[in-house]
N, C-alpha and C positions, 0 to 999 in steps of 0.2 A: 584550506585542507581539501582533500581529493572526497569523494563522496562516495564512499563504500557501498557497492551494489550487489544483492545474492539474489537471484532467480529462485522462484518452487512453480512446481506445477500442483494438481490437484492429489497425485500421488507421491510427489517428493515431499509437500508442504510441511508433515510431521517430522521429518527428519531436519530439515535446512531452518526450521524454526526451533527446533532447539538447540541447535549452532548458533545462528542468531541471540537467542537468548545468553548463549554461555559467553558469546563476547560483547553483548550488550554494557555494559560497566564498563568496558575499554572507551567506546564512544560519550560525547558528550549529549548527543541528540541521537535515540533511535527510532524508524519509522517504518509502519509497514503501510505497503500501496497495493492491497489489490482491483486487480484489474482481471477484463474478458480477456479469452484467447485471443491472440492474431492469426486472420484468416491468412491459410496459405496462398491463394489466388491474390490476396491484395495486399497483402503484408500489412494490413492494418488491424485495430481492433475492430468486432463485430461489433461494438456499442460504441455510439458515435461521444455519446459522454466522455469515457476512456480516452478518444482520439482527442476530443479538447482539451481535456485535462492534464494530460501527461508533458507534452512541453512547459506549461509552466510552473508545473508541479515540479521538474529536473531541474529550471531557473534557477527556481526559489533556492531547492538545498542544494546545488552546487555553489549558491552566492553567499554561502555560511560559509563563517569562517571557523567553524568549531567539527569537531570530528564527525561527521554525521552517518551513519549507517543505514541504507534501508533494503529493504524487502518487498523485492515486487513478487507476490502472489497470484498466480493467474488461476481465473474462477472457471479452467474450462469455456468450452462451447455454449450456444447459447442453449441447447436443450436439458444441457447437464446443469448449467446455471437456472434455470427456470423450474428446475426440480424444489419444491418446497423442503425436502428433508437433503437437501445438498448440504452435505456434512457444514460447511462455513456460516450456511445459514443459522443452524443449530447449535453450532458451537459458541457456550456458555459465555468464552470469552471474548466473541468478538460479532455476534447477532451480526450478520451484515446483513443488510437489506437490500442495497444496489453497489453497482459497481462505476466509478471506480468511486471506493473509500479508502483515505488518508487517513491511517490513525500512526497515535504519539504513543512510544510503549515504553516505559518508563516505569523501574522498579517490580517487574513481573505483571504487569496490568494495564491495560488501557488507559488512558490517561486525559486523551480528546483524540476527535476524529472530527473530520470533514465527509458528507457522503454525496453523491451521483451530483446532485444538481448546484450543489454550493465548490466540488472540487476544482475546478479552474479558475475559480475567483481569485488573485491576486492577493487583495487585502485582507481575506479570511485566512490563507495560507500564510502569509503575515503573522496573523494572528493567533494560528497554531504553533508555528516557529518559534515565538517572542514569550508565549508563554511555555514553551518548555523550558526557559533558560534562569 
């Protein structure tokens, strides 16, 4: 199955994640990735984590075979991201600490999440995947 992808930025985020949310129960797997900005001079992310993590993060859930939705989140630049009251940060539902973090949303709630330094590992993504199922 084809792997359903919606973009937000730091001011779309409220809008496209309640979209998300309302066709969440169509999907059999749903997952939000957020990730730093991509610098326009290098078309990469500024956080080198981010840059490793995201190919095998796409791997993983395009090699599902079950409906999979996700949500790439982007946390802003890094000075808006470094802000300790950065709305993501704070927000109840989803404390993020670094980026990038994989979380499994499932049923209105977090469910597991991978963060910054474990996100590229293969067999942990594995293991987010296998137990959503």
């Amino acid at each position: 199955m084809p792997l359903k992808i919606a973009d937000a930025t730091l001011s779309t985020f409220n809008a496209v994640f309640e979209k998300f949310k309302s066709e969440a129960p169509n999907n059999k797997s749903n997952f939000i990735l957020f990730l730093a900005d991509i610098e326009p001079s290098t078309n990469l992310s500024w956080c080198p984590d981010c840059v490793r993590a995201e190919p095998v993060i796409y791997k993983k859930l395009e090699s599902s075979s079950d409906d999979v939705a996700l949500l790439r989140a982007y946390v802003g630049d890094r000075p808006t991201w470094r802000n300790p009251h950065h709305p993501l940060r704070v927000d109840s539902k989803f404390k993020l600490k670094g980026v990038p973090t994989l979380v499994v949303w499932e049923n209105g709630e977090v469910k597991g999440r991978l963060e910054d330094h474990e996100a590229h590992i293969e067999r942990k993504i594995d293991e987010l995947l296998n137990a959503n199922k």
